[in-house]
N, C-alpha and C positions, 0 to 999 in steps of 0.2 A: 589562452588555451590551458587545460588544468591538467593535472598527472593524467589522467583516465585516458585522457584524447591521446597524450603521448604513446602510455601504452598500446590502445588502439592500431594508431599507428604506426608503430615499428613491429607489432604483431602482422599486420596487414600488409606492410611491407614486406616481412618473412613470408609469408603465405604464397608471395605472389614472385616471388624469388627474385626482388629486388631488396639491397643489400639497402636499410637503413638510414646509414650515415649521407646514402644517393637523396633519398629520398628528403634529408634536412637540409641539406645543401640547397638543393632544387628548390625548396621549400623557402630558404634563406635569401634565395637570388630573387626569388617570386616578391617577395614580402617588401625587398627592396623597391621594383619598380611601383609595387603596391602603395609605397610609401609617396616616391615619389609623384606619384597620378595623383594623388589626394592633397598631399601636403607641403611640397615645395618641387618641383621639377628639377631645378637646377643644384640643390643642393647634393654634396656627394656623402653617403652615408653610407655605416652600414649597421646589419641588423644581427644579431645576435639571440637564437634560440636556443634554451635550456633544454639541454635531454632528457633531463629528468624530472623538471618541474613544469616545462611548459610555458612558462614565462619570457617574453619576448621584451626586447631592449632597442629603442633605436639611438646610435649615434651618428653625430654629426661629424665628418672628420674634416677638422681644417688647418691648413696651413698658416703654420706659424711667419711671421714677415714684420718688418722694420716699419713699414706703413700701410694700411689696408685701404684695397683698390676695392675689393667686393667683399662685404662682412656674409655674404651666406660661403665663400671661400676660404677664407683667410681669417686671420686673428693674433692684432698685436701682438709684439712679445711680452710687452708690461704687463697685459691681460692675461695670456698664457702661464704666466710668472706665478701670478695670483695661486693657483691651485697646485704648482709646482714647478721649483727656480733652477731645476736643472733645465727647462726647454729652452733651446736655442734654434735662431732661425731656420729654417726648411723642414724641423720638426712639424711632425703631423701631430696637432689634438684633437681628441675626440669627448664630446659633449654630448650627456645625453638629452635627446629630444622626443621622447616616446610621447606620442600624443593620448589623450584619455580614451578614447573610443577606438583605439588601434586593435585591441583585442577584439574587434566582431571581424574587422577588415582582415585580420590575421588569420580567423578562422574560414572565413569563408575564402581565401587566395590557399589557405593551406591545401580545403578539401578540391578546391579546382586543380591544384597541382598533383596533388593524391592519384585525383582519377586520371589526370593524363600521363601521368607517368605509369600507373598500373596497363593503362589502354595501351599505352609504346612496348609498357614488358611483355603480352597477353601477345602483341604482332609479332614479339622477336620470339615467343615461344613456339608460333604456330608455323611462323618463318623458318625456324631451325627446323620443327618436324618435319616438313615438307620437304623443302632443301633436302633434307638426306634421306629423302623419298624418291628423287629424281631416278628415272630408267625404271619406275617401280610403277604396277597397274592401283589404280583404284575405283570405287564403285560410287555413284553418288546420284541426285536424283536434278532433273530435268528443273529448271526454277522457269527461266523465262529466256526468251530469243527475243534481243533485240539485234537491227541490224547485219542479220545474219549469223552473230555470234552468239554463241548459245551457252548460258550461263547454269553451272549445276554445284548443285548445294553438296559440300562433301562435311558438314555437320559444323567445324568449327572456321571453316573457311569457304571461300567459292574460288572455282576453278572456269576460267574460257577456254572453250572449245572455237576456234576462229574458223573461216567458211574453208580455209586452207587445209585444215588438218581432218574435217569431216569428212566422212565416205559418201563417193558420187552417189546421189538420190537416196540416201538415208534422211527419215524425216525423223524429227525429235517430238516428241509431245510433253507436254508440262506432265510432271510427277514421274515420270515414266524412267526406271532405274535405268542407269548405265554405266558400263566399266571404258577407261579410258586409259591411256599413259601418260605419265607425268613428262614434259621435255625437258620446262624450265618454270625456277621459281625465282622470280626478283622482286628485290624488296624496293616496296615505295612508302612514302608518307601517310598513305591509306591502310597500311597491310602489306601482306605476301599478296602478289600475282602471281596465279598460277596456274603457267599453260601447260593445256594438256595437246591428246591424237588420239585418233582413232583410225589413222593412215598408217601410221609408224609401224615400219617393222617390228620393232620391239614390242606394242603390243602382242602379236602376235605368236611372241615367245616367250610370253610372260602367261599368254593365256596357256601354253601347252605347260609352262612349268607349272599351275596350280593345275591343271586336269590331270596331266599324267604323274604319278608318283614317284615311277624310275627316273623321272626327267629332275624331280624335285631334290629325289636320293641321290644324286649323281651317276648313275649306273647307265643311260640314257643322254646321251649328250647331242644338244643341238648345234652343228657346225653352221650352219648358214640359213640363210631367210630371204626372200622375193619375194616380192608384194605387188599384185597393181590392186591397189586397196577396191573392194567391192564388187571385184571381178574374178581374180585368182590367184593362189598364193602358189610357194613351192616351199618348203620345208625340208634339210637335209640332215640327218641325223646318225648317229654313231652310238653302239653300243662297246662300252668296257665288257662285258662280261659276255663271253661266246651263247652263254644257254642262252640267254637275252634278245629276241628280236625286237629290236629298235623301232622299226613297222609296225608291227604289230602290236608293241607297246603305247604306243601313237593313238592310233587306230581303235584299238579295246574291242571287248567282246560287241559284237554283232558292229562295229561302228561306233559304240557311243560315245566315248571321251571323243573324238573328232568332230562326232556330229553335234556336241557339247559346243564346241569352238564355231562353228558353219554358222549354226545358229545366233550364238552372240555376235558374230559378224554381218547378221541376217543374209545368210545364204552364198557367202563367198566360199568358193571352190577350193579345193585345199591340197593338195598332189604331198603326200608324204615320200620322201626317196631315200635310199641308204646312201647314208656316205661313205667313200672309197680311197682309200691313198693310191691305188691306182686311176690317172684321170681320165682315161678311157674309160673304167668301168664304171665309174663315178658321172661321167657326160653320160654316158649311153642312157642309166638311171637316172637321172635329174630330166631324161627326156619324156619321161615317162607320164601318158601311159601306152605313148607308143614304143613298137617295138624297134629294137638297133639290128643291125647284121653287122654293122665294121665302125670302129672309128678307129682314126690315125690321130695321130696327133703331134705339134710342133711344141715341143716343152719354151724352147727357147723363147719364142715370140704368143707363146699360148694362144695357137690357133687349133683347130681339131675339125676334121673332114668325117663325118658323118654318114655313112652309107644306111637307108630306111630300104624295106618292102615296096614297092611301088603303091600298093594299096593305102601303106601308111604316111604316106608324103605328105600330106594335107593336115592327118592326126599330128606327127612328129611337128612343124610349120605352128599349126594352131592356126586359128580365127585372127584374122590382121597380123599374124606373127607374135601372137601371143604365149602360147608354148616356147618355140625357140627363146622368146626373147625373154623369157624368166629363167628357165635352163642355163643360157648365157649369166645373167645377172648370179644367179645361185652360184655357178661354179664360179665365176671368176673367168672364163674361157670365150674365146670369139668361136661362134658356132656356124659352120657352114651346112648345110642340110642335102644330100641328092638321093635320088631314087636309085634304086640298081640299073633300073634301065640307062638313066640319064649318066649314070658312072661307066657301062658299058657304052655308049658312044663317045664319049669323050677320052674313055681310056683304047 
């Protein structure tokens, strides 16, 4: 290998932000077993590349001893003596053994370690990106579904989507863009793996911090998230700043920044509520969009008794207890639910 190559590649190594001296080392270990594939198995050697010139050397290292059992091992002392009369027995000499034709076998083991050591850097950089991408949304395009899992192209990596983290009866099509959350990125021998959701709560508040800007700005703060992915959400939010309706901010003119979200979720229902440090007012709102007339509530064992209109008993409940039981989840509160009527005969 001649200067030029050197250069080459310790350029090429900087480029690709592996440090050099990795890359001669690697290069030195390769070269070795290179050696030994071709030209003696058993013997122990090592090889030694020039950083600056390119020039490669191989030595034989063998142990000096009183009588030799294996001459590709060992090597008399009287023999050792020869070239220099300071070696004494268990000294290591090294002879060099550089075969003529070693320089193509050199260059070609160099550029196969070249390219896999750049292919190892290339995974640990897109590994690190990702990595501290985690809880973070990203957009990417539909490749192909095998097995139920659905694989999408996010430009320098791919990302799974498993049947688990999919939304009930959403269908994917090839090419067809879509934003997802990161959960987890682990590293294997192939790359980063990197799974994503479209379940995850977290989506869901990651889509409101890029639509709505107060949410972005800080001035809008999301307290909590309920999800039954592809059916309905519940969303609690909190304004700093008194001018600031937090709702409304949500929400946008005529609907749009929400119906912005519905739609990326294809048509999941979306209940924005204000959040409350009082938890009565805060249950009563998370129940919404039906109306309250009373809640009580038990701090200690965070229970809360619920008084509705009679009319609204069915709205407040939900479809299979679906209302209730997001309300419940949202606040953190065990929610019991009765009608005025049903509260007037029992009381």
């Amino acid at each position: 290998m001649n200067a030029e190559f050197m250069q080459a590649f310790e350029q090429l190594g900087k480029e690709k932000g592996i440090a050099p001296e990795v890359l001669f080392d690697a290069v030195e270990a390769a070269l070795i077993s290179a050696y030994k594939r071709n030209f003696g198995a058993v013997q122990n050697v090592r090889v030694s590349l020039d950083r600056m010139t390119g020039e490669i050397h191989v030595f034989a290292r063998k142990t000096v001893v009183e009588e030799v059992n294996d001459a590709r091992l060992e090597i008399e002392l009287l023999e050792a003596r020869k070239s220099d009369v300071r070696y004494e027995v268990e000294d290591v000499v090294e002879i060099e053994v550089t075969p003529k034709d070693f320089g193509r076998i050199a260059a070609q083991t160099a550029k196969q370690v070249v390219v896999q050591r750049i292919r190892e850097a290339e995974r640990g950089i897109i590994y690190e990106e990702f990595s501290n991408r985690e809880s973070d949304i990203l957009t990417g395009i539909v490749q192909r579904i095998e097995q139920k899992n659905v694989y999408i192209d996010l430009g320098k990596a791919e990302a799974i989507l498993a049947p688990s983290e999919q939304i009930p009866g959403e269908v994917y099509k090839h090419g067809e863009r879509v934003k997802s959350y990161i959960i987890e990125v682990k590293k294997t021998t192939k790359g980063p793996q990197i799974l994503v959701s479209r379940t995850h709560p977290g989506l869901l508040k990651r889509l409101f911090e890029l639509e709505v800007p107060e949410i972005h700005d800080g001035v809008v703060e999301i307290k909590s998230v309920a999800r039954e992915p592809g059916a309905r959400s519940k969303i609690a939010v909190y304004s700093r700043d008194e001018n600031v309706d937090p709702v409304g901010s949500c929400v946008g003119h005529k609907g749009v920044r929400v119906q912005a979200i519905v739609n990326e979720l294809r048509g999941e229902k979306i209940d924005i509520v204000k959040w409350n440090t009082d938890p009565a007012k805060y249950i009563a709102n998370a129940l919404s969009p039906a109306k309250v007339v009373n809640v009580e509530v038990n701090e200690v064992e965070k229970i809360s008794q619920v008084i509705v209109p009679d009319y609204q008993l069915s709205l407040a409940i939900g479809k299979e207890g679906q209302n209730a039981r997001l309300a419940a989840k949202l606040t953190g509160w065990k929610i019991d639910i009765k009608s005025e009527s049903q509260a007037r005969t029992e009381g």
